[in-house]
Steps between C-alpha positions, in 0.01 A plus 500: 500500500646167417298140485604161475217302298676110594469174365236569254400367154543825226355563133772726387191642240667164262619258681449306868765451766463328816643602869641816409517787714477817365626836701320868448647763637404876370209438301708241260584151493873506634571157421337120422691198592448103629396444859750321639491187541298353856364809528156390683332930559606805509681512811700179442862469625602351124874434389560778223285791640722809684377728812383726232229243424319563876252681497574867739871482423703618189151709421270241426148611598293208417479148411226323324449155471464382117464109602158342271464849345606625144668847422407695176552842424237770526224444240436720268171556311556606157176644477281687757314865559575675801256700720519611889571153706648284140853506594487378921205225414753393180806485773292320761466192236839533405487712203815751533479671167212580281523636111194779530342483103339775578421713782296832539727798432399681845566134722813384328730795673366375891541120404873562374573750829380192692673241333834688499482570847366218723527117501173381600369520181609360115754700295335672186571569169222622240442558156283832647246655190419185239470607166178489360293664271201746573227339625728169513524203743519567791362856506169374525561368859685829649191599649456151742849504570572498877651884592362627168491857582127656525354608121661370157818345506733544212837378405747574227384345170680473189332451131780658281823309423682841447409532904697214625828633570296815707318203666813317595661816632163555702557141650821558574443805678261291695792260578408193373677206461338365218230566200185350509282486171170370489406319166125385577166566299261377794428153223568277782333620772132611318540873406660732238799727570716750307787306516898586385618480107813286394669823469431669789627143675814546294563879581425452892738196513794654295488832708467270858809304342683790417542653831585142658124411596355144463167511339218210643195479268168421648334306228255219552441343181700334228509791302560745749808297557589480152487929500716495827766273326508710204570831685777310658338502869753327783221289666150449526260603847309175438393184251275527253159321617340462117671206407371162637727276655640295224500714205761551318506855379567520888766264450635725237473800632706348794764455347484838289552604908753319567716569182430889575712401824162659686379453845133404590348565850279241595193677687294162551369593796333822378335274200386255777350731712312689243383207328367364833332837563369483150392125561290629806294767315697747653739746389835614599541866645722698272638213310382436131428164423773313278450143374470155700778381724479206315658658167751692749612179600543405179739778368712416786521181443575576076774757674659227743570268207601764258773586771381902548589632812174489743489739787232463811286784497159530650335857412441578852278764604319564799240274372581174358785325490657627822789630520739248642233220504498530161820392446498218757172389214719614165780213572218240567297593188850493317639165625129398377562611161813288507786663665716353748502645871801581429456688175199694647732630777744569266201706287447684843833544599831532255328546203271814561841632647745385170191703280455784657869572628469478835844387580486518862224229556348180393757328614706349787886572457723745711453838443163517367199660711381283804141471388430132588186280577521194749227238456437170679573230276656456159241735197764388283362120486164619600424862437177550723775486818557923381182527696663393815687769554704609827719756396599842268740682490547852323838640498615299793187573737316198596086483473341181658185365319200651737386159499786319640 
């Protein structure tokens, strides 16, 4: 299958060019070059184009016109839980790769099978099992989880440091892509949890590291942070939401991030939607309750101006934030807490890719996979224009927006 995508505006995943025209052809992007010159659509008889550039002849299936509409590559939301239904609702909004943080050990195998073998829905990768201790966050939801199987639902736990290499080898087994810890005493969102030691933090993230693993530390406070750092984590799953806006122990600890050369995803939308729910008298199914999305907002915004790498993650699950609409509310809610449009696609885009290793995506450039959002308009002057979107593609095969 090979498409022409002409005369259209692209963010490369850093950078905007107008009136290119960029060429797929096997699932990747064979090539990105100018329109020429007076072209006026994609059918135009233009000085500089060749036969091969017709559409039937020389094996060109398809022609889209890019005129008024922006091309970005695939989005990709750094931070998401994946049930039955995640991964084709995430494609349909133009989400064509999500980072699981953790998935249920009997789902995970049926989401990868599906991911690996059809288009229609968002490429997966997943940290599988978290690491938690024994009656640790999140074990306490298991039980409300949608597809929890019937009676108690356990998980592999870990509570001695001497374990961690076993637990590793256990998650490898599992075929993970990366280690998830969870650093989180329940302070923030009203209860009390056994929670994980410096050490064990230490001993989880020099096992992960020494059998090539990135380790991602969910830790919600300032001094859950400060224990990720010290065991040498890679990134963090979220902000911390205890500081208020303005303080500057946040500011501090920003920069402590930053120096550590690690990576923060963003997860606004989660702390917006829970703090809403919160707001309402209500409360959010299977979600504990971390701090305002005002302090969220904050971190960010200490993170931005230390110059730590930001990544656009919204927690999905099948509650609240969506997944897919969730992102399309992450890179508002970051441009909000002072990002450019162009930064938050960026945080979406290239930089969840450069992090994680994904080589093959988060950008536009020959050779790379041809997952690829079109939008009407230009999100990279005015970033709400992601929500009017035409166009995805996954490995070459082209989805149209139900609502277009």
């Amino acid at each position: 299958m090979r498409t022409l995508i002409r005369d259209v505006t692209v963010f490369d995943g850093e950078r905007t060019t107008a009136h290119v025209t960029v060429d797929l052809a096997d699932g990747l992007i064979a090539s990105v070059r100018p329109e020429p010159r007076g072209a006026t659509g994609p059918t135009a008889d233009t000085p500089g184009t060749t036969p091969a550039d017709a559409p039937g002849e020389h094996g060109i299936d398809e022609e889209v016109d890019g005129r008024g509409k922006t091309l970005l590559p695939g989005l990709i939301d750094a931070h998401t839980h994946v049930f039955d239904g995640s991964l084709s609702q995430a494609l349909r909004y133009g989400v064509t790769t999500e980072l699981d943080m953790f998935c249920l050990p009997h789902v995970l195998p049926g989401q990868r099978r599906l991911a690996a073998e059809r288009d229609d829905v968002a490429d997966l990768r997943s940290a599988g099992t978290l690491a938690t201790v024994p009656g640790g966050h999140p074990t306490q939801l298991l039980p409300d989880l949608p597809g929890a199987p019937e009676g108690p639902v356990a998980i592999d736990v870990i509570d001695d440091p001497a374990r961690a290499p076993d637990f590793v080898r256990a998650r490898q087994a599992e075929g993970v892509d990366y280690l998830k810890i969870v650093i989180d005493d329940g302070s923030v969102h009203g209860t009390d949890l056994p929670t994980m030691t410096p050490e064990l933090a230490t001993a989880l993230t020099s096992a992960a590291h020494a059998v090539g693993l990135r380790v991602i530390a969910h830790a919600i406070t300032a001094a859950e942070v400060a224990t990720a750092l010290d065991a040498g984590v890679d990134g963090l799953a979220h902000v911390w939401t205890d500081l208020a806006p303005g303080d500057p122990a946040s500011r501090r600890l920003a920069e402590r991030v930053r120096s550590a050369g690690v990576f923060t995803v963003t997860t606004l939308a989660y702390f917006e939607a829970i703090t809403a729910t919160t707001a309402r008298g209500g409360t959010a199914p299977a979600c504990a309750r971390p701090g305002g999305s005002r302090n969220a907002a904050g971190a960010v915004r200490a993170l931005r101006e230390a110059g730590a790498p930001l990544l656009a993650g919204t927690d999905a699950t099948p509650y609240t934030p969506g997944h897919g609409t969730g992102m399309h509310r992450e890179l508002l809610l970051l441009h909000q807490a002072g990002l450019s449009p162009r930064a938050a696609l960026a945080a979406a885009t290239s930089l969840p890719a450069r992090h994680f290793a994904l080589t093959d995506r988060g950008r536009i450039a020959p050779g790379l996979r041809a997952d690829l959002v079109l939008v009407e308009g230009d999100p990279t002057r005015d970033v709400s224009a992601i929500a009017a979107l035409t166009d995805v593609w996954r490995r070459g095969v082209r989805h149209r927006h139900p609502a277009r």
